[in-house]
N, CA and C atoms as an extended XYZ file, in Angstrom:
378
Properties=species:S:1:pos:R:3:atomname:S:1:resname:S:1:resid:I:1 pbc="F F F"
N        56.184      -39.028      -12.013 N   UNK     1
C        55.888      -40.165      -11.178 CA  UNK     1
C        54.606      -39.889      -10.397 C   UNK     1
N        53.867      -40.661      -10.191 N   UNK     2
C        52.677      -40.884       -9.798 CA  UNK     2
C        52.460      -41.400       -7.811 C   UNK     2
N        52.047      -40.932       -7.177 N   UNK     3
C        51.912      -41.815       -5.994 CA  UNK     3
C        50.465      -41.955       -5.602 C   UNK     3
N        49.902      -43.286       -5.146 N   UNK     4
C        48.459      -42.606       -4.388 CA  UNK     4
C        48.509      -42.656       -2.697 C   UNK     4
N        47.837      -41.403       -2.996 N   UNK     5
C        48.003      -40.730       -1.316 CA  UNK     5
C        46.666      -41.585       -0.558 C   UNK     5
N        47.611      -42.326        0.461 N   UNK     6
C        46.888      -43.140        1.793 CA  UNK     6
C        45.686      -42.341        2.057 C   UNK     6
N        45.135      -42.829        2.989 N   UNK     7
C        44.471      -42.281        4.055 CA  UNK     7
C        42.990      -41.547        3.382 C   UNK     7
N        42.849      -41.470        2.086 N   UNK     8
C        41.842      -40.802        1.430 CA  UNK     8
C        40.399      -41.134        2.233 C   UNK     8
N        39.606      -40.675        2.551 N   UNK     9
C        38.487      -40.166        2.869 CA  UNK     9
C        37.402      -41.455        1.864 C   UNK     9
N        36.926      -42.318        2.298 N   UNK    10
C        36.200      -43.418        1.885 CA  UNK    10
C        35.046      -42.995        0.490 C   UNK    10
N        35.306      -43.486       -0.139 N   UNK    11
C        34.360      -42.890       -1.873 CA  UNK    11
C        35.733      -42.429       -2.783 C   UNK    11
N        36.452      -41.749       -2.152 N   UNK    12
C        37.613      -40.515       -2.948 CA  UNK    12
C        38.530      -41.810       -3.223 C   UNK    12
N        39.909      -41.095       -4.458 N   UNK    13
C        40.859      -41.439       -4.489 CA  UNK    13
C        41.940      -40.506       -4.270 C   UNK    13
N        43.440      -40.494       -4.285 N   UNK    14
C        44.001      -39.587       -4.412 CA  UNK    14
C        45.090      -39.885       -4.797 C   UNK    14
N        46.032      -38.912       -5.757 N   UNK    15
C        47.035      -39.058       -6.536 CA  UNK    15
C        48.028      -38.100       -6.228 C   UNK    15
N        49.266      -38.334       -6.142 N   UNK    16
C        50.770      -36.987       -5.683 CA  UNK    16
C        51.531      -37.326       -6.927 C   UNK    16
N        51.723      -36.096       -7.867 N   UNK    17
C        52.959      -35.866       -8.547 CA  UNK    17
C        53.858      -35.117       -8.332 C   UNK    17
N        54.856      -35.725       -7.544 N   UNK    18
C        55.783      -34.489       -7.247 CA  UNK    18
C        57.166      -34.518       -8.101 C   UNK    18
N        57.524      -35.582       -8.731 N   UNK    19
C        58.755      -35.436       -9.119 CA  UNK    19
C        58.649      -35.361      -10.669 C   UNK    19
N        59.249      -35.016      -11.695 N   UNK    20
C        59.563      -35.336      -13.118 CA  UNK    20
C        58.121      -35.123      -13.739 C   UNK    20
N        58.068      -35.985      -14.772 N   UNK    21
C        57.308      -36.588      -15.651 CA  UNK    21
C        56.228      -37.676      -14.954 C   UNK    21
N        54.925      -37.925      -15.510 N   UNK    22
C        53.959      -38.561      -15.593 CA  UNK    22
C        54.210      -39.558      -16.740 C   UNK    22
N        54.449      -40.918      -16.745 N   UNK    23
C        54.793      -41.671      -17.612 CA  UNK    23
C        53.902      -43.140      -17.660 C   UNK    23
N        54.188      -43.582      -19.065 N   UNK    24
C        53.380      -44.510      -18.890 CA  UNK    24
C        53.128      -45.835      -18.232 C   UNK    24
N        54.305      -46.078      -17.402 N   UNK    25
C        54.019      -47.529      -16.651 CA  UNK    25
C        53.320      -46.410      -15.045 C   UNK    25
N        53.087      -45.360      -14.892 N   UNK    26
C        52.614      -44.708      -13.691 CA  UNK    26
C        51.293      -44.701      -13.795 C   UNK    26
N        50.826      -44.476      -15.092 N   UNK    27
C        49.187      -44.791      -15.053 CA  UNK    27
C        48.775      -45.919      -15.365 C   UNK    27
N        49.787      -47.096      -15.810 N   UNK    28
C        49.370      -48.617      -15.929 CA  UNK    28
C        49.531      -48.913      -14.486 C   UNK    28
N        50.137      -48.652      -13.835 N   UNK    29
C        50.499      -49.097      -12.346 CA  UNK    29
C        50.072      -48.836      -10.968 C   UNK    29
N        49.992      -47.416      -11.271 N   UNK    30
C        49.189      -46.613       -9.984 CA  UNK    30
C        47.913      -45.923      -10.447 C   UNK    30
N        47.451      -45.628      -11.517 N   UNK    31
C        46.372      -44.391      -11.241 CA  UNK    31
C        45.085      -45.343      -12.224 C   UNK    31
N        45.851      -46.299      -13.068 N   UNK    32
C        44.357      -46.891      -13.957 CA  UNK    32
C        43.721      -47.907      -13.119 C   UNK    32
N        44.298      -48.671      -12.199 N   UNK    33
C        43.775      -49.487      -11.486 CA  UNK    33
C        43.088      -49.174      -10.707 C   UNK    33
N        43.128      -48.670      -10.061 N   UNK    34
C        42.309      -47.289       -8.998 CA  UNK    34
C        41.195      -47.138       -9.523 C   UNK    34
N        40.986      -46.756      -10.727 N   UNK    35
C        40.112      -46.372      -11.726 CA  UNK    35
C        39.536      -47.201      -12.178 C   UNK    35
N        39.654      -48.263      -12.336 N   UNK    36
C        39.061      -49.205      -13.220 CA  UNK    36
C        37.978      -49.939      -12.185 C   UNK    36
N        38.606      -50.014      -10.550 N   UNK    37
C        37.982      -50.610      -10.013 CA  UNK    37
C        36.473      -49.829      -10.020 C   UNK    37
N        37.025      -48.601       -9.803 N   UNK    38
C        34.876      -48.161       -9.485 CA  UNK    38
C        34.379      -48.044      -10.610 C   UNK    38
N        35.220      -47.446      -11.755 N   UNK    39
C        34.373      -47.781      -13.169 CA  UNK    39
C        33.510      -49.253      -13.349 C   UNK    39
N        34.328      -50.174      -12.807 N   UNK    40
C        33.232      -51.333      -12.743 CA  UNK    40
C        32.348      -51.447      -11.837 C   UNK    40
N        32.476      -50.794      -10.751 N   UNK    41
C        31.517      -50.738       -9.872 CA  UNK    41
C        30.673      -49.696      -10.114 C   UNK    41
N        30.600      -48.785      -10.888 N   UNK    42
C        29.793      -48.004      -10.730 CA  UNK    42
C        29.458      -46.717      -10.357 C   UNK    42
N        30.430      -46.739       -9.521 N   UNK    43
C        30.476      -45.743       -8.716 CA  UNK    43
C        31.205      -44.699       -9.139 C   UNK    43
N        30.969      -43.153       -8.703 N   UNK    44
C        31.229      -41.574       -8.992 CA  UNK    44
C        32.915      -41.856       -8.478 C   UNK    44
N        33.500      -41.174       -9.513 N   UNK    45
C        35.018      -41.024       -9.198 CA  UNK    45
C        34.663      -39.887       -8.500 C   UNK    45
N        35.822      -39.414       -7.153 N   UNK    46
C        36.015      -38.000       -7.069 CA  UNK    46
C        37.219      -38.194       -6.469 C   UNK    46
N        38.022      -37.586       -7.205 N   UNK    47
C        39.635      -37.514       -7.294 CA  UNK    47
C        40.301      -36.440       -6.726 C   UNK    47
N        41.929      -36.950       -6.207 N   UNK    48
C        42.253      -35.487       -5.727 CA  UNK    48
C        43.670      -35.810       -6.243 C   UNK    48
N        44.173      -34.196       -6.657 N   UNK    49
C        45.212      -35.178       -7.567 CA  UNK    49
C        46.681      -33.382       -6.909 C   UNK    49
N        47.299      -34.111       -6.190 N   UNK    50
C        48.039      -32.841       -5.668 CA  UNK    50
C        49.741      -33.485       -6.625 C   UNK    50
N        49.932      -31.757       -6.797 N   UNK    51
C        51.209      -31.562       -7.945 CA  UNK    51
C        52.268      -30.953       -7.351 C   UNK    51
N        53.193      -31.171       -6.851 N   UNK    52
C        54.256      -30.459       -6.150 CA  UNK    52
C        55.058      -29.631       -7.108 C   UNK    52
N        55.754      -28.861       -6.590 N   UNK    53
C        56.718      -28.025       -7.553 CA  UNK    53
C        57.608      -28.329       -8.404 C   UNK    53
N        57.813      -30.329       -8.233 N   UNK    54
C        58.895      -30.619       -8.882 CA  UNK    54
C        58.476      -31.143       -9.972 C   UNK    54
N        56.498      -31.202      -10.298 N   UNK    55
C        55.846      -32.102      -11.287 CA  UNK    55
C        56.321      -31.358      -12.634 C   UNK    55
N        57.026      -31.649      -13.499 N   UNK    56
C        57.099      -31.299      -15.004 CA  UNK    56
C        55.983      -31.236      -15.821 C   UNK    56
N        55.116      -32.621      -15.787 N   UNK    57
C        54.082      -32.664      -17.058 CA  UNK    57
C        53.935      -34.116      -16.997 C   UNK    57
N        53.285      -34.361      -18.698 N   UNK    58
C        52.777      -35.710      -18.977 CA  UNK    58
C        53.313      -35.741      -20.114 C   UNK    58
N        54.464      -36.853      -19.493 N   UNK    59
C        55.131      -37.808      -21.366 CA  UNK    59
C        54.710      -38.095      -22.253 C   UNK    59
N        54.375      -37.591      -23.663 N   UNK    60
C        53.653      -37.620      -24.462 CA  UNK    60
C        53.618      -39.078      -24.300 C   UNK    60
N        54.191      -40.283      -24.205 N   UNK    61
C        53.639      -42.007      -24.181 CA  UNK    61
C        52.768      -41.754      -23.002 C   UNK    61
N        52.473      -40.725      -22.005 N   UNK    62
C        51.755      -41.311      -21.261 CA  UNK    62
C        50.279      -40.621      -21.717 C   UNK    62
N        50.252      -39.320      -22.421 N   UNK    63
C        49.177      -39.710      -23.301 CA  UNK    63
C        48.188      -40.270      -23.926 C   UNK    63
N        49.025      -41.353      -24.969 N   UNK    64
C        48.874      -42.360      -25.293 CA  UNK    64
C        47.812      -43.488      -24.560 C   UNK    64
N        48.769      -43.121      -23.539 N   UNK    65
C        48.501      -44.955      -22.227 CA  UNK    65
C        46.788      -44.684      -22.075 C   UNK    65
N        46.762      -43.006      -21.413 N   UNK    66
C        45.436      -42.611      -21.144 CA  UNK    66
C        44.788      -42.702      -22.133 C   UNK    66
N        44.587      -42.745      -23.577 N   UNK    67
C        43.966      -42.839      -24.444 CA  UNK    67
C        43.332      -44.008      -24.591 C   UNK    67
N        44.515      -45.088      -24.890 N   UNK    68
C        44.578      -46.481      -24.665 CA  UNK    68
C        43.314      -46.992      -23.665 C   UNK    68
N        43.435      -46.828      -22.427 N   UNK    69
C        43.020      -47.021      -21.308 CA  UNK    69
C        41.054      -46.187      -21.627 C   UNK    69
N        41.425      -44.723      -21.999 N   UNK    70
C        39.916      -44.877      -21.935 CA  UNK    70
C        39.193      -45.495      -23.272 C   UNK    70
N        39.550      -45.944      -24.114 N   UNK    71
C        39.042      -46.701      -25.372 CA  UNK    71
C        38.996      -48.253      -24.630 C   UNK    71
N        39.692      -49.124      -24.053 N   UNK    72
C        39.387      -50.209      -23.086 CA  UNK    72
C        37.895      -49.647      -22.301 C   UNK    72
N        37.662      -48.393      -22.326 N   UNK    73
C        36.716      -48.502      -20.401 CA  UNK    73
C        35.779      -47.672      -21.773 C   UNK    73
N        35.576      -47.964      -22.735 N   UNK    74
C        34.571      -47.205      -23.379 CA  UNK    74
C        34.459      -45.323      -23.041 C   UNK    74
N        35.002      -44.969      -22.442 N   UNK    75
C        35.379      -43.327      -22.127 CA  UNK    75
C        34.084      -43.483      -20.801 C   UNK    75
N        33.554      -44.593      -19.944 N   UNK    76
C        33.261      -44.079      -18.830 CA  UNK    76
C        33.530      -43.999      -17.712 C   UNK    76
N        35.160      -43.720      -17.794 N   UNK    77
C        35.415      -43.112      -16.383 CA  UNK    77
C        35.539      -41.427      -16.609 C   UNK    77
N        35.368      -41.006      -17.642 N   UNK    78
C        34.990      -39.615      -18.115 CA  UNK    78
C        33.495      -39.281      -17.917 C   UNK    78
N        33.019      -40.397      -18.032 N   UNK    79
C        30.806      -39.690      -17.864 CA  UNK    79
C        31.010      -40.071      -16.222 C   UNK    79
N        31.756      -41.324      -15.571 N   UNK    80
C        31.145      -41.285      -13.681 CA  UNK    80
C        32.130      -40.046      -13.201 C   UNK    80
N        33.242      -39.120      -13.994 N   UNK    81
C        33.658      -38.051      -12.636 CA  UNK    81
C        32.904      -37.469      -12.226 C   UNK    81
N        32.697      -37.162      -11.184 N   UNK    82
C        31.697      -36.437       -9.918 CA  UNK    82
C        32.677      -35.478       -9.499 C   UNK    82
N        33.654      -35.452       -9.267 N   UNK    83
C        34.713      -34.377       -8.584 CA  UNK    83
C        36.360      -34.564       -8.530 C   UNK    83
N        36.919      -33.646       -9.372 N   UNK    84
C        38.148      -33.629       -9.639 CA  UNK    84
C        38.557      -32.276       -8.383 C   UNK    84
N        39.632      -32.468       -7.730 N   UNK    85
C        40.618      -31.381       -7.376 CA  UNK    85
C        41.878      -31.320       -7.587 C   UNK    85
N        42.348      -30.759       -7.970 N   UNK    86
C        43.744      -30.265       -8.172 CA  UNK    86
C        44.791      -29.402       -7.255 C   UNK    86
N        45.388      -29.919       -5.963 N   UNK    87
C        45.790      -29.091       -5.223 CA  UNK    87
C        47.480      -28.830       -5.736 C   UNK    87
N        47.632      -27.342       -6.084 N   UNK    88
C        49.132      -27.252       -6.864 CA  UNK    88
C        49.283      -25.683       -6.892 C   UNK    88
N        50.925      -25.201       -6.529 N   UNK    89
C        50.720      -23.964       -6.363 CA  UNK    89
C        51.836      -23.583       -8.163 C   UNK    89
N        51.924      -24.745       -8.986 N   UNK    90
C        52.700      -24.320      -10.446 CA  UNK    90
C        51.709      -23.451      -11.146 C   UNK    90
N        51.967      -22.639      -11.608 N   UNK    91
C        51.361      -21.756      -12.425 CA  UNK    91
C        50.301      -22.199      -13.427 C   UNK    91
N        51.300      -23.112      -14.658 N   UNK    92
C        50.468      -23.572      -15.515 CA  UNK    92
C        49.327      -24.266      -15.359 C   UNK    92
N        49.984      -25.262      -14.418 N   UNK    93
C        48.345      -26.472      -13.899 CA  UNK    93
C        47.551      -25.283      -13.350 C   UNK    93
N        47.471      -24.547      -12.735 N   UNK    94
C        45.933      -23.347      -12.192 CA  UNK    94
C        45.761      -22.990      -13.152 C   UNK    94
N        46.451      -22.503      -14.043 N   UNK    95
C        45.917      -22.040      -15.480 CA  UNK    95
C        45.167      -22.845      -15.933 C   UNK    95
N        45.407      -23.978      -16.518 N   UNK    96
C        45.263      -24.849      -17.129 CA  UNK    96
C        43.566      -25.908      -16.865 C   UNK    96
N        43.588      -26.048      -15.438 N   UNK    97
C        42.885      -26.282      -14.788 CA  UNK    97
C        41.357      -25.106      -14.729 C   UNK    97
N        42.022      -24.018      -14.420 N   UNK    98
C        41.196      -23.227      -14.536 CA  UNK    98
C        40.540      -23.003      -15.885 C   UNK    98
N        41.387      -22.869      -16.487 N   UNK    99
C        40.785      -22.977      -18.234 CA  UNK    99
C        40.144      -23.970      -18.663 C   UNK    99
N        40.430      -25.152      -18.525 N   UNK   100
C        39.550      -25.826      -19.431 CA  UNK   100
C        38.501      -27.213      -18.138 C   UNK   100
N        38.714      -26.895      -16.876 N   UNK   101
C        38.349      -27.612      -15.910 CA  UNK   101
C        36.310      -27.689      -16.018 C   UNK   101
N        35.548      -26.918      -16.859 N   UNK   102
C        34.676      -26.375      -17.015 CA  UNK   102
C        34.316      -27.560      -18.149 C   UNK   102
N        34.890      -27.949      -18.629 N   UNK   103
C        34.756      -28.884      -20.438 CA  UNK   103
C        34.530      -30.719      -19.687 C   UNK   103
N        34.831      -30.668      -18.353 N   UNK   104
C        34.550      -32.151      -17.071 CA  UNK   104
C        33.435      -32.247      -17.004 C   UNK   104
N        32.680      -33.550      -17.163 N   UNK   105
C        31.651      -33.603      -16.686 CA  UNK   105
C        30.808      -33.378      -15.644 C   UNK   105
N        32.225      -33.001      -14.186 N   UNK   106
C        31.748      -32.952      -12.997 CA  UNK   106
C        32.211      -31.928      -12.634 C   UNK   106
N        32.150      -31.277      -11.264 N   UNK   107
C        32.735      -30.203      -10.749 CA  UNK   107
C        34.108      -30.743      -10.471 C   UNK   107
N        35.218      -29.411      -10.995 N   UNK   108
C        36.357      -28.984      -10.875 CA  UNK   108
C        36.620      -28.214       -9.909 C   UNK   108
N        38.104      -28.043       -9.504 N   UNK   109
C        38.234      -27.198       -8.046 CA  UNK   109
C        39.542      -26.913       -7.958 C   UNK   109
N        40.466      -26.027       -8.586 N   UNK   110
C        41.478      -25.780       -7.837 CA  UNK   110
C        41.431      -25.521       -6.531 C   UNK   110
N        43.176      -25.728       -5.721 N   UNK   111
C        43.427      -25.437       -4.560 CA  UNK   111
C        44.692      -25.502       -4.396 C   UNK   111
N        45.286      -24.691       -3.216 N   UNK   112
C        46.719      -24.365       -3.482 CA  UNK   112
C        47.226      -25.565       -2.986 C   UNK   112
N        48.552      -25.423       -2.758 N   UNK   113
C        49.114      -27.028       -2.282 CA  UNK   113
C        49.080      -26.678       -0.816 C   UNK   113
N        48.901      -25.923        0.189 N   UNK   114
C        48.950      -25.953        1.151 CA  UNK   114
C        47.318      -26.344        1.884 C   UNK   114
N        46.446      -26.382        0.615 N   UNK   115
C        45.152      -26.721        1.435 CA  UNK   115
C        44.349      -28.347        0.872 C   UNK   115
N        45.552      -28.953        0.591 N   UNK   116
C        45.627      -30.054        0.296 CA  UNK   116
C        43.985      -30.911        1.785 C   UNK   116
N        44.035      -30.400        3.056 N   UNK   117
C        43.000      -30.819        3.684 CA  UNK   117
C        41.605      -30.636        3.457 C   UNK   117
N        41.659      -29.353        3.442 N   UNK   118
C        40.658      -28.923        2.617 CA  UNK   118
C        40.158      -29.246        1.451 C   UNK   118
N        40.867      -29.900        0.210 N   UNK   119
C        40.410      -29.954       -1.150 CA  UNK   119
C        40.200      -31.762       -0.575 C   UNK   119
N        40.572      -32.723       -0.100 N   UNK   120
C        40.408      -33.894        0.626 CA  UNK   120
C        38.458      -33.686        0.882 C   UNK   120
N        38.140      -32.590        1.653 N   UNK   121
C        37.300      -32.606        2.437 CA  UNK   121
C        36.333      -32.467        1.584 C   UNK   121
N        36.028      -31.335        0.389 N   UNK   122
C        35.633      -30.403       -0.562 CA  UNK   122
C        35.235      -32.142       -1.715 C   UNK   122
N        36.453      -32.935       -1.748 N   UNK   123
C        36.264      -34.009       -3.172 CA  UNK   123
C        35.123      -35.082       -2.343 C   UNK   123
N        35.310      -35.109       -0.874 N   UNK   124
C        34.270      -36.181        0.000 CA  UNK   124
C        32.947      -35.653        0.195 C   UNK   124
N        32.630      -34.848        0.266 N   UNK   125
C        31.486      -34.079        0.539 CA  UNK   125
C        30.344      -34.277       -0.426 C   UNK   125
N        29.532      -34.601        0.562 N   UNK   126
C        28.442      -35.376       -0.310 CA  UNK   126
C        27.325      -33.751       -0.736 C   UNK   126
């Protein structure tokens, strides 16, 4: 499940997975719309996307959805990221993140889940 976190820092977005699975009415509902708006505008995504301990993964349909979704947006909300963070203290996502976070068009950033303010501050920063 998907939430977007209030209060984000004006330019940024931000996303909380804390429970289960990432599925596909969560990125039709909460995270593509978000997205779509500055893709039409133009404007540099810089995302913050915090994973709690209870996040499982991504439903292979939600896969899909993202696929779906960037073939609609021509794949440029992949050329405007400007800044992804990942605040999460699960193993795999730092792995994961760390491994292939380098292959983004923009700067990547792990951060633990407790510096969730910090990685806020780090995705706004001009």
């Amino acid at each position: 499940m998907i939430e977007v976190i209030d209060g984000m820092p004006p330019g940024t977005m931000g996303f909380r997975c804390e429970d289960g699975d990432v599925r596909p009415i969560d990125l039709r509902n909460v995270m593509m719309p978000s997205i779509r708006r500055v893709v039409r505008a133009r404007e540099r995504l810089r995302i913050l996307v915090v994973a709690g301990d209870g996040f499982e993964g991504v439903d292979r349909a939600a896969i899909w959805e993202r696929a779906k979704h960037a073939w609609d947006l021509g794949d440029r909300d992949f050329d405007l990221l400007d800044r992804l963070a990942v605040a999460t203290d699960v193993p795999w996502i730092r792995r994961g993140v760390g491994s292939f976070g380098w292959m983004a068009p923009g700067e990547v950033r792990v951060f633990e889940l407790g510096e969730v303010t910090r990685a806020q501050r780090w995705v706004a920063r001009d």
